[in-house]
LUMMARFI-463103 format. One record per residue (C-alpha): residue in one letter; x, y, z. Coordinates in steps of 0.5 Angstrom, whole numbers, padded with zeros to 4 digits, always signed. Example, Ala and Ser with C-alpha at 12.3 -4.5 7.8 and 13.67 -1.06 7.14 Angstrom:
# LUMMARFI-463103
A+0025-0009+0016S+0027-0002+0014
***
This chain:
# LUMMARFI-463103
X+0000+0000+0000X+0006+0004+0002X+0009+0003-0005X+0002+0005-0008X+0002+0012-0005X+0009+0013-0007X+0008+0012-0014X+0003+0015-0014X+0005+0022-0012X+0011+0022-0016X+0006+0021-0023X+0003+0026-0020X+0009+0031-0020X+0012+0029-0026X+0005+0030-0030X+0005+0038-0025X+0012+0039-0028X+0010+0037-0035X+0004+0041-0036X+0009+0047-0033X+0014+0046-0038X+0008+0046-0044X+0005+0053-0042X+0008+0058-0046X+0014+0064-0043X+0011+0070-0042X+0015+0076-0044X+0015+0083-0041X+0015+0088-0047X+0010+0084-0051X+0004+0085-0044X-0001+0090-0047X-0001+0095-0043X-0004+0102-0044X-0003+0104-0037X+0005+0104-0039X+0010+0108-0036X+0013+0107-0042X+0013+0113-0046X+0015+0116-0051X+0016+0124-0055X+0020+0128-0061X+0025+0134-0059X+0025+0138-0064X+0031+0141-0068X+0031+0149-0066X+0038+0150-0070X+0044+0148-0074X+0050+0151-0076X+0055+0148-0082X+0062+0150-0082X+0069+0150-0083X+0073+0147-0078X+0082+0147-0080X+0083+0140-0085X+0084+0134-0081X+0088+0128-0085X+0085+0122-0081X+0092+0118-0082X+0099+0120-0083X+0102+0114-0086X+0101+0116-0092X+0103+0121-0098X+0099+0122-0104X+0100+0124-0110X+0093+0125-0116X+0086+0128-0117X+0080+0124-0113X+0074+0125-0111X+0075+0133-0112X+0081+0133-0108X+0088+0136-0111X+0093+0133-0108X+0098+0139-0110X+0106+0137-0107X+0109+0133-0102X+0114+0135-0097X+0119+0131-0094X+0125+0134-0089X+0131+0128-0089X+0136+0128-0083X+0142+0132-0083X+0147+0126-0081X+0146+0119-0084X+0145+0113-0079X+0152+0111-0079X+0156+0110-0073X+0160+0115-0074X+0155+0119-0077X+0155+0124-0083X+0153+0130-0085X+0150+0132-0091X+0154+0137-0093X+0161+0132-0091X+0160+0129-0097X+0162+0135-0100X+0169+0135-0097X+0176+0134-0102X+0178+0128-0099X+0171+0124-0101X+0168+0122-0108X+0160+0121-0109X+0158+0116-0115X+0151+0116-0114X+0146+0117-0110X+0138+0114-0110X+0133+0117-0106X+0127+0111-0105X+0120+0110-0102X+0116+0105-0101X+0108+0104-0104X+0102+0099-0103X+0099+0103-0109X+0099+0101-0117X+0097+0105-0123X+0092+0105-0127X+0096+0110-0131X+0102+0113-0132X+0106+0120-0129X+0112+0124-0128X+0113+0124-0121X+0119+0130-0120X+0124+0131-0113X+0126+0137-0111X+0129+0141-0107X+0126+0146-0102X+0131+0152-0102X+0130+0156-0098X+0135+0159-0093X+0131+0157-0088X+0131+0151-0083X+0125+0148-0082X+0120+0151-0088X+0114+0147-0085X+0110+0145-0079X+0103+0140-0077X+0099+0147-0078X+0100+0147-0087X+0095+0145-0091X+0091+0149-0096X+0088+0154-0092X+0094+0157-0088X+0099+0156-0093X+0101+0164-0093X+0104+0163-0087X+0110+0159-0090X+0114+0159-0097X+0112+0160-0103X+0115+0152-0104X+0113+0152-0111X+0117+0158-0112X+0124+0157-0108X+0124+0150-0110X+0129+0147-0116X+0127+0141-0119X+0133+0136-0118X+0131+0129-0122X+0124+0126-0124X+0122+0119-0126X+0117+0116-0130X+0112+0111-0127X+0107+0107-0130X+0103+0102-0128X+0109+0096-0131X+0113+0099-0126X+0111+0096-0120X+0112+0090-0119X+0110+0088-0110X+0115+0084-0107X+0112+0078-0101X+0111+0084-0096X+0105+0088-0101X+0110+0093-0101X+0115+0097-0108X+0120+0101-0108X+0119+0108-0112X+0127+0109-0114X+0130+0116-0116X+0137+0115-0119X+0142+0121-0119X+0149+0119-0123X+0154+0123-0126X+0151+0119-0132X+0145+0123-0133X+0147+0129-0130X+0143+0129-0124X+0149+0129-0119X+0151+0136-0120X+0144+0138-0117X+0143+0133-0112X+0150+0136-0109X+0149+0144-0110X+0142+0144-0108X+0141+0139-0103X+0147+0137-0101X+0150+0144-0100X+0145+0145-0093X+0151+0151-0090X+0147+0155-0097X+0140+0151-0096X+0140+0149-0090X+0132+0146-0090X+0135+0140-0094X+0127+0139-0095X+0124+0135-0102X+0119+0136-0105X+0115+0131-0109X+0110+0133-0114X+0106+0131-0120X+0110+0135-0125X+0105+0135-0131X+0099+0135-0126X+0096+0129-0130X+0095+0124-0125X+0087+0123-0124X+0088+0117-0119X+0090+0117-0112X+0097+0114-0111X+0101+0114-0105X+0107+0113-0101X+0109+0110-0095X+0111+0117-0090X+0115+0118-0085X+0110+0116-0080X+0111+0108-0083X+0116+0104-0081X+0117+0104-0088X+0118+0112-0090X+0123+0115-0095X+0130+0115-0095X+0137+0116-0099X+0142+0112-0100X+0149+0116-0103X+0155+0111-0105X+0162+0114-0104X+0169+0113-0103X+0173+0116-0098X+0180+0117-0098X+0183+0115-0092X+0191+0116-0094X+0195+0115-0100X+0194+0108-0099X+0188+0107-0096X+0180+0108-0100X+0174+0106-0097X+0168+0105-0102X+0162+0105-0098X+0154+0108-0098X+0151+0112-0093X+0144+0111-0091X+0139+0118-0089X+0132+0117-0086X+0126+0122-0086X+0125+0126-0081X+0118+0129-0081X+0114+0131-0087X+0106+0132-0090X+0102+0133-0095X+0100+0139-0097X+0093+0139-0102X+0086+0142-0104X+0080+0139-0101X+0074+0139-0104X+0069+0145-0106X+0064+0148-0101X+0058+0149-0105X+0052+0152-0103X+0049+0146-0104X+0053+0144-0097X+0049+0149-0093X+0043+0146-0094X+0045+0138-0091X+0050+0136-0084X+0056+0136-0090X+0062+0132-0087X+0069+0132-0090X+0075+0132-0086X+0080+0134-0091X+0077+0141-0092X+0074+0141-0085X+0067+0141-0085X+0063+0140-0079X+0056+0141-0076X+0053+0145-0069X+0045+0143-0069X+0041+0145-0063X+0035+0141-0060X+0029+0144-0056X+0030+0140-0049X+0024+0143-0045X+0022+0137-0044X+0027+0135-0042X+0026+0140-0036X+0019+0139-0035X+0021+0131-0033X+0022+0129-0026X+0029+0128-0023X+0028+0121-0023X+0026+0120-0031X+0031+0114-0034X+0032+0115-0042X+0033+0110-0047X+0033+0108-0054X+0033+0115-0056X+0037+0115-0063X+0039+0121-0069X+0038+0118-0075X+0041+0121-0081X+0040+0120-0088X+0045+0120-0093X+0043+0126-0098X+0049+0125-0102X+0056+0123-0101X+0062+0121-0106X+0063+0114-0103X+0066+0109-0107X+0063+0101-0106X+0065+0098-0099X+0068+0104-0098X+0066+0106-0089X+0065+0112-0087X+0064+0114-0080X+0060+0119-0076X+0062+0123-0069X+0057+0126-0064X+0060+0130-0059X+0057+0135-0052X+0061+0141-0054X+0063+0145-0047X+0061+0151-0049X+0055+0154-0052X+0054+0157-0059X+0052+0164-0057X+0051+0167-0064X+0048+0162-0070X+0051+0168-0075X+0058+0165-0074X+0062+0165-0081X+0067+0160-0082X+0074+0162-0081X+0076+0159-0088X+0071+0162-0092X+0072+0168-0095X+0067+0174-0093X+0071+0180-0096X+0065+0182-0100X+0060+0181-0096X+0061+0188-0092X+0064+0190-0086X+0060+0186-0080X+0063+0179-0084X+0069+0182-0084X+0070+0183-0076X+0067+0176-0075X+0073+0173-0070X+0074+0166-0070X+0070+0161-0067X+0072+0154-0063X+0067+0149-0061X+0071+0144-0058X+0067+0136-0056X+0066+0134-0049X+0069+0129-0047X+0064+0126-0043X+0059+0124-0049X+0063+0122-0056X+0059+0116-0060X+0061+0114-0066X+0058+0110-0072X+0058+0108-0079X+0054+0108-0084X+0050+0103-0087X+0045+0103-0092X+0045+0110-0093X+0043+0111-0086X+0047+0112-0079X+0044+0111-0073X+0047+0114-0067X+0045+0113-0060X+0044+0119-0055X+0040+0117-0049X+0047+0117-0046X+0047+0124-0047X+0039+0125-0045X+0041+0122-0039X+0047+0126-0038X+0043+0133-0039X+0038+0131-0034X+0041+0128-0028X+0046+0136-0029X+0052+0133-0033X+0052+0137-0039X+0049+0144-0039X+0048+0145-0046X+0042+0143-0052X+0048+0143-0057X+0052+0137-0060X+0057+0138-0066X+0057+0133-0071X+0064+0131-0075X+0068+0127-0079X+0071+0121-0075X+0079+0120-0077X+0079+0113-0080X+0076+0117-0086X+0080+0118-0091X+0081+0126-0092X+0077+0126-0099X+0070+0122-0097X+0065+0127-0096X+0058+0126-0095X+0052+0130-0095X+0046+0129-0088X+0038+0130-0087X+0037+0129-0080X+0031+0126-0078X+0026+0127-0072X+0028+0125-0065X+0024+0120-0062X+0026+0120-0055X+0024+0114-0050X+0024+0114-0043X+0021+0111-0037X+0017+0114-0032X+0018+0112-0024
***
């Protein structure tokens, strides 16, 4: 009878376990509820504002040469070192001493990159009687606070390359070699215009398309790579009477930029959250937070995202672009600002005695996010959140261009409505 009551009671908790195993999971969002605390409204957009920030290249690894995507990649400046890495080293001028003989010199860089057509690429010299003719800050926009470099520059050699010449080795690398030899001529200029730093001392090449043909994108490893320029001399140095050492010389690059014109603001910009980093276009928009202000302390936000339509953009297939959304710290005062870069001269006098304005991001709140199927879709709950609970002061966010873009992507946004979620206490 025992046995009977115990099998009895295990059948019935096995059929009670059964039975709650078949009953279907009931999750929390899909429970109608009309009296959720749920809620949701839009922030509207109050203003906005396009301008121009100073160009940003997103990666310095590279020199470039050609015409894309409306950008004009107008010369490359590269500043060797004055002693060669030898021990002991050698200075270039040293190598203008009786006692040694240069054969040859090569001045050689390397490249990922081919060619679909060819061009003439020419090295020059910079020759400046200053030492150092460039710095971080050049680009196209403050070139009148350097050289002319176009115009104190001599052409020492140049070099045809067409895509035969590229032949990339197991690493995915090729030299771009330019020889100097007795032979050619181009020796005596390497010596007298570049080797000679006590009357040029800038010892500084400058590396241009010379026949201004390339419509492509071409470049070279800079000095930012384990693989930048170099020059390599060979000589014989004459010891003593009896003693002549044949031998080369290795000299590395120091510093040095790409100098280029980005693409065109047009009018057309103004009208769209237009992003490029290679002419400095960012954006300020303004939202209308007063609902924010009227919410208890307590409101939690989430789901809350800008969504972005891409209006145009120059982006090639399987190109990525990224967006940037920052708190900025200080607020936009006047709405009228004018860009720094654009020229106002003939708009009258009040545009003229614009000063410049810098709006930096916070810190505390930075998002980024790529664009997918012609949209972005950057999450700021954070930053709704942050501005309730006193963490920012300001209804602004600045809108940029990430650096992992390439400087020569420029994309053209609508902005959407913002729908907010939050959760009432």
């Amino acid at each position: 009878m025992i046995r009977f009551i115990l099998n009895t009671k295990k059948l019935l908790i096995i059929l009670i376990f059964i039975i709650s195993c078949s009953e279907e999971t009931i999750i929390y969002s899909e429970i109608e509820n009309r009296d959720s605390s749920i809620q949701t409204a839009s922030l509207p957009q109050t203003n906005s504002k396009l301008f121009q920030s100073f160009p940003l290249f997103g990666t310095k690894d590279k020199l470039y040469f050609g015409s894309f995507k409306e950008s004009e990649n107008l010369y490359s400046l590269v500043q060797m070192t004055l002693f060669s890495g030898n021990i002991p080293p050698v200075s270039l001028v040293d190598l203008l001493a009786e006692s040694i003989q240069v054969d040859s010199a090569m001045v050689f860089f390397e490249t990922q990159d081919t060619l679909s057509a060819g061009f003439d690429l020419g090295l020059y010299s910079i020759t400046s009687e200053e030492d150092n003719v460039f710095s971080d800050s050049l680009n196209y926009y403050n070139q009148n606070d350097f050289i002319d470099f176009e115009s104190n520059s001599f052409l020492l050699n140049e070099i045809n390359l067409t895509p035969d010449y590229f032949t990339q080795n197991s690493t995915g690398l090729d030299s771009v070699k330019i020889m100097f030899t007795e032979e050619n001529g181009s020796l005596d200029n390497l010596k007298k215009y570049f080797l000679d730093t006590n009357t040029y001392p800038a010892r500084t090449f400058m590396l241009k398309d010379t026949g201004n043909t390339l419509d492509e994108l071409f470049s070279i490893e800079s000095n930012e790579s384990v693989n930048g320029p170099k020059m390599r001399v060979w000589y014989k140095e004459i010891i003593d009477e009896q003693t002549i050492l044949d031998t080369f010389i290795t000299f590395f690059s120091q510093k040095d930029i790409n100098v280029f014109r980005p693409p065109a603001i047009n009018d057309n910009d103004f009208n769209y959250i237009s992003l490029n980093s290679g002419s400095g276009l960012s954006s300020v928009i303004e939202f209308d937070l007063n609902l924010l202000d009227n919410l208890s302390r307590n409101e939690l936000f989430k789901n809350s995202n800008l969504v972005f339509d891409v209006e145009y953009s120059n982006l090639l297939d399987e190109e990525d672009f990224y967006i940037i959304i920052s708190a900025i710290q200080d607020p936009v005062q006047n709405w009228s600002f004018t860009s720094p870069f654009i020229d106002t001269s003939d708009e009258g006098d009040d545009s003229i005695s614009e000063v410049e304005i810098k709006y930096t991001g916070d810190t505390r709140f930075v998002v980024s996010k790529k664009i997918e199927d012609n949209q972005a879709r950057i999450p700021i709950h954070d930053f709704l959140q942050g501005y309730k609970n006193g963490l920012f002061q300001h209804n602004e966010l600045m809108i940029y261009s990430s650096p992992v873009n390439s400087p020569f992507d420029k994309v053209n946004l609508n902005l959407n409505a913002i729908e907010v979620m939050y959760v009432e206490p």
